[in-house]
C-alpha positions, 0 to 999 in steps of 0.5 A, spaced: 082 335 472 090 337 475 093 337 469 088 339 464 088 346 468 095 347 469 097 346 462 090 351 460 094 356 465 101 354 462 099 356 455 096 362 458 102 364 462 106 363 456 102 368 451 103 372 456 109 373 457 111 372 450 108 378 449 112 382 454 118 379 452 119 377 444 123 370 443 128 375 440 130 379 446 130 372 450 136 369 445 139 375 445 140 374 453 142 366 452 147 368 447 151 371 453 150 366 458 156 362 460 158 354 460 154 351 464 156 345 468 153 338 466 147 337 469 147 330 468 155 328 469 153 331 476 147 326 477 152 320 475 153 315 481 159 314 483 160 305 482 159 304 490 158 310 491 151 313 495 145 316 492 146 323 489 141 328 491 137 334 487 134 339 492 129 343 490 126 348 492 118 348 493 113 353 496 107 350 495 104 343 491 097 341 490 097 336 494 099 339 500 097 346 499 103 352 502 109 348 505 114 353 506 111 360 502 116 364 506 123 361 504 130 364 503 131 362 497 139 364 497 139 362 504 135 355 503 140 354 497 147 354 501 144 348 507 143 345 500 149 346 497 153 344 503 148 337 505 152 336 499 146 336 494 149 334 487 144 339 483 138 344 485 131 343 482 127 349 482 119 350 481 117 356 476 109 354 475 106 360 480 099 358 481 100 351 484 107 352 486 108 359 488 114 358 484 117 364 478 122 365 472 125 370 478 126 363 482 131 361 476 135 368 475 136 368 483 139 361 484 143 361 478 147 367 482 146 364 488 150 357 487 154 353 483 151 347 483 146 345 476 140 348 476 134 345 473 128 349 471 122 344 473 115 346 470 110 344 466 114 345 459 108 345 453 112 350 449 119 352 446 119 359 449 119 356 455 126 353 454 128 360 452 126 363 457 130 357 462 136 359 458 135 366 459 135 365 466 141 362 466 138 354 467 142 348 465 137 343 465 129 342 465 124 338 465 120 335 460 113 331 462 112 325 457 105 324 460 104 332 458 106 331 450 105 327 445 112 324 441 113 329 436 112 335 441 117 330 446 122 330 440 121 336 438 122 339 445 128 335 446 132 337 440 131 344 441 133 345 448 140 341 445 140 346 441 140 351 446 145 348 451 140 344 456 140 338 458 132 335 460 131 331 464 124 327 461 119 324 467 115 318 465 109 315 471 108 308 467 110 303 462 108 306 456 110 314 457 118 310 458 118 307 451 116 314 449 122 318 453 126 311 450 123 313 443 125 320 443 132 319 446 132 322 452 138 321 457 136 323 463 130 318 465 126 322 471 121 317 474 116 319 478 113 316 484 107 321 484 101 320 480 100 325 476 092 325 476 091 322 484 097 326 486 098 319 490 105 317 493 108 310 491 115 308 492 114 301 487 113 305 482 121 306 481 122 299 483 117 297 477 120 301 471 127 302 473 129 295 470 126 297 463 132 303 462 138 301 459 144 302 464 147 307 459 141 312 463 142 317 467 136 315 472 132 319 477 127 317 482 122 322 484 117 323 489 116 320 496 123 320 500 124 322 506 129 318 510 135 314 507 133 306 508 127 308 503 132 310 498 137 303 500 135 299 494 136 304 489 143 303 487 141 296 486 135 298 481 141 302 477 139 309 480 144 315 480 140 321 483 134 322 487 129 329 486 126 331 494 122 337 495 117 338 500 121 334 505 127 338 504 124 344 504 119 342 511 125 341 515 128 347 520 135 344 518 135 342 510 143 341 509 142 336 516 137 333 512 141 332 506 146 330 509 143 324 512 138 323 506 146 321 502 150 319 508 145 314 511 143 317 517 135 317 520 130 321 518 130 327 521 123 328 521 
């Protein structure tokens, strides 16, 4: 199963890179990082306003294999950051995503714009190194952790100045990310364990989240009419990867994807 294996890499991958690099070393870094933007106060829509778009950058997935492996990442940014992206998202998982902890440092140094490290975060190691690198925000996976772990990552990544973004797929991983405290309500349309793609999904569980959270809809959105009821459901932001990253001009698509416009697929 997906997510058996990636989490055994993942756990793998940590020890191996605490070893390298001792969690001492990693505080050491986050104590002089800067103040960062909100990630979540950038996420919040505006009444009336347009959806909010997070872009993420993305050479890979599981489900459709390489997409873009040869990416600028700089130069991929700055179309974002110019479509009027609110946010970016950046893939560090390697094996599935071709994503690394270096995806991090060269975004934070290439925009301004909050960045969310997204992951499959099992460990608070892993928290300290997205600090380090200098993210705002990260993702917290309900479907991967148990309520303690939840509560526990949540409260230790306040305590190193991030926000978390806690993705939920059915009913009962929102009550545990609702239990927890989370804020930030990241729903995925995407199945987890068939990696399939269902818009309702959102539609279903959105109107099961206090209006005094922040709410994300992720996964599936390639043109502007797809996202047209969404402000209606009390949705502030849409997470797009593998669209954005596909196209030969993402600030274009970016840009039609907040503005209303067709797709330009």
């Amino acid at each position: 199963m997906f997510l058996d294996e990636v989490a055994e890499l993942t756990r793998k991958r940590v020890e191996r890179d605490r070893a390298l690099v001792p969690s001492d070393v990693l505080w050491e870094e986050c104590a002089h990082r800067r103040q960062l933007p909100s990630f979540r106060d950038a996420l919040l829509r505006l009444p009336g306003g347009s959806i909010n778009v997070i872009a993420e950058v993305k050479r890979s997935s599981p489900s459709r294999g390489p997409i873009r492996p040869d990416l600028v990442l700089e130069d991929l940014l700055g179309c974002y950051e110019r479509g009027g992206a609110c946010a970016i998202s950046v893939l560090t998982e390697p094996e599935f995503f071709g994503g690394s902890l270096d995806d991090i440092y060269r975004a934070c140094s290439a925009t301004a714009l909050p960045v969310l490290r997204k992951d499959f975060i099992l460990d608070p190691y892993q928290l300290l190194e997205a600090r380090a690198a200098g993210a705002g925000a990260v993702l917290l996976i309900a479907h991967i952790l148990e309520d303690g772990e939840l509560i526990r990552l949540l409260s230790e990544a306040e305590g190193l100045g991030l926000e978390a973004l806690v993705e939920v797929h059915d009913e009962d991983e929102l009550e545990a990310a609702l239990d927890a405290g989370a804020s930030i309500i990241g729903i995925n349309n995407r199945d987890l364990k068939t990696l399939e793609v269902d818009l309702e999904t959102t539609t279903r569980l959105a109107a099961l989240v206090p209006e005094t959270k922040v709410l994300v809809s992720e996964s599936g959105y390639t043109q502007a009419g797809e996202m047209a009821d969404l402000a209606d459901l009390g949705v502030d932001a849409v997470l797009v990867g593998e669209f954005l990253v596909k196209q030969d001009d993402p600030e274009r698509a970016v840009r039609e994807l907040i503005g209303g416009g067709d797709s330009v697929a």
